[in-house]
C-alpha positions as a Python dict, from the first residue, in 0.01 Angstrom:
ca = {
    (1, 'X'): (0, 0, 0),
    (2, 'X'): (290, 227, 153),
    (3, 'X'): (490, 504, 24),
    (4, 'X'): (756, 466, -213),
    (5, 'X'): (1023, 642, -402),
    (6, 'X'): (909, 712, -776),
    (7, 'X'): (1154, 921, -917),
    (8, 'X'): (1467, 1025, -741),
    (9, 'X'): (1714, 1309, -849),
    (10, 'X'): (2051, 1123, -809),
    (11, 'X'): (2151, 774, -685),
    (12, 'X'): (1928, 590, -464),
    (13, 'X'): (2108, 468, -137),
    (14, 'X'): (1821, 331, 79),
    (15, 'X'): (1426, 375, 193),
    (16, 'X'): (1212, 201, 398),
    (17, 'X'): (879, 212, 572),
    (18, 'X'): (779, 150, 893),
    (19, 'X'): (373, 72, 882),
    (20, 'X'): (381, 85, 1253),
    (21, 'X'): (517, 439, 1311),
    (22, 'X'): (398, 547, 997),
    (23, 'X'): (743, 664, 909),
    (24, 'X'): (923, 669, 569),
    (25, 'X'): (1274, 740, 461),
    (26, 'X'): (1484, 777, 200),
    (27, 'X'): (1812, 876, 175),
    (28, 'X'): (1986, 958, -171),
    (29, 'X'): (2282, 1062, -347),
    (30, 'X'): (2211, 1392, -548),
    (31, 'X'): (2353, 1425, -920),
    (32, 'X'): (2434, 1756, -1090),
    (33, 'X'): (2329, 1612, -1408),
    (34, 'X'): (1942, 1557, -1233),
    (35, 'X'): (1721, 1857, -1240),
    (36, 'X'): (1418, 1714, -1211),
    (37, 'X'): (1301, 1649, -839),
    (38, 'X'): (1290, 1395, -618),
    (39, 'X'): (944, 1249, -611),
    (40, 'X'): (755, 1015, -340),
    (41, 'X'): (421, 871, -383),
    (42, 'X'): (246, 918, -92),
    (43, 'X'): (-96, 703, -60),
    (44, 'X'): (-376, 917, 76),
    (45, 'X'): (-520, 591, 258),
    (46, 'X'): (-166, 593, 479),
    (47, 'X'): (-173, 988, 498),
    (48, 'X'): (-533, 1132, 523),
    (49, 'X'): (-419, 1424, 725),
    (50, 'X'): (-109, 1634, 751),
    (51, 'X'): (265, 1510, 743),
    (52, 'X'): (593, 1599, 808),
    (53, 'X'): (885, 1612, 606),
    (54, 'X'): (1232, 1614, 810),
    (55, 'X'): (1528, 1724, 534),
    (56, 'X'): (1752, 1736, 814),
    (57, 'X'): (2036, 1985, 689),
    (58, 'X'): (1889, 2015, 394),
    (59, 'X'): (1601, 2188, 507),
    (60, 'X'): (1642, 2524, 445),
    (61, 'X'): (1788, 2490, 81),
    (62, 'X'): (1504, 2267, 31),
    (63, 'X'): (1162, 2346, -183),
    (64, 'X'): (901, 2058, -188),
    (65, 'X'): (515, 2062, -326),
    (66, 'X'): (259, 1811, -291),
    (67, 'X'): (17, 1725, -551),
    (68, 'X'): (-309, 1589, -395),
    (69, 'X'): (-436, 1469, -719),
    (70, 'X'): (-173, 1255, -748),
    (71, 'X'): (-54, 1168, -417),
    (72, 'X'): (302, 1287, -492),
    (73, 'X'): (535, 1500, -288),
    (74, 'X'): (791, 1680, -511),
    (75, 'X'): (1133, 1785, -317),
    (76, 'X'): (1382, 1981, -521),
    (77, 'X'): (1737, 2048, -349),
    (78, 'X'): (2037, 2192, -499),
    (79, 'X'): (2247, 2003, -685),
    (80, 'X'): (2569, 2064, -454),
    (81, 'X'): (2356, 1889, -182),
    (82, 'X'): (2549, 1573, -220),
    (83, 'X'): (2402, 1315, 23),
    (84, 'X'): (2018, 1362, 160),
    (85, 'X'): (1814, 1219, 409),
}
């Protein structure tokens, strides 16, 4: 089990997860024709407590939710954010 990229506004350009740090990261290419957010499932198991979520420059422009019933954080940038992290 480990966290993975369900939906992702744009082009995909890489993720991966390291099980040792317990870091994850994905980095995409946003599309103005996407309005829907980015989504990451994100197992409970891995992630019983709190997490952080590093949008680099993004940050700030950023909104993101996390549904505990379904283990899925939501992150929603604007669309003239081209390439995210």
């Amino acid at each position: 089990m480990r966290p993975y990229p369900r939906r992702v506004a744009g082009e995909p350009l890489a993720f991966s997860w390291d099980a040792a740090t317990g870091v994850f990261e994905l980095r995409w290419r946003g599309s103005r024709e996407v309005t829907a957010p980015t989504e990451i499932v994100r197992p409970a198991r891995l992630f019983p407590g709190d997490y952080d979520v590093d949008l680099g420059e993004d940050a700030d422009a950023a909104s993101q939710d996390f549904d505990s019933a379904r283990g899925v954080l939501s992150i929603t940038l604007p669309a003239d954010h081209r390439e995210h992290l």
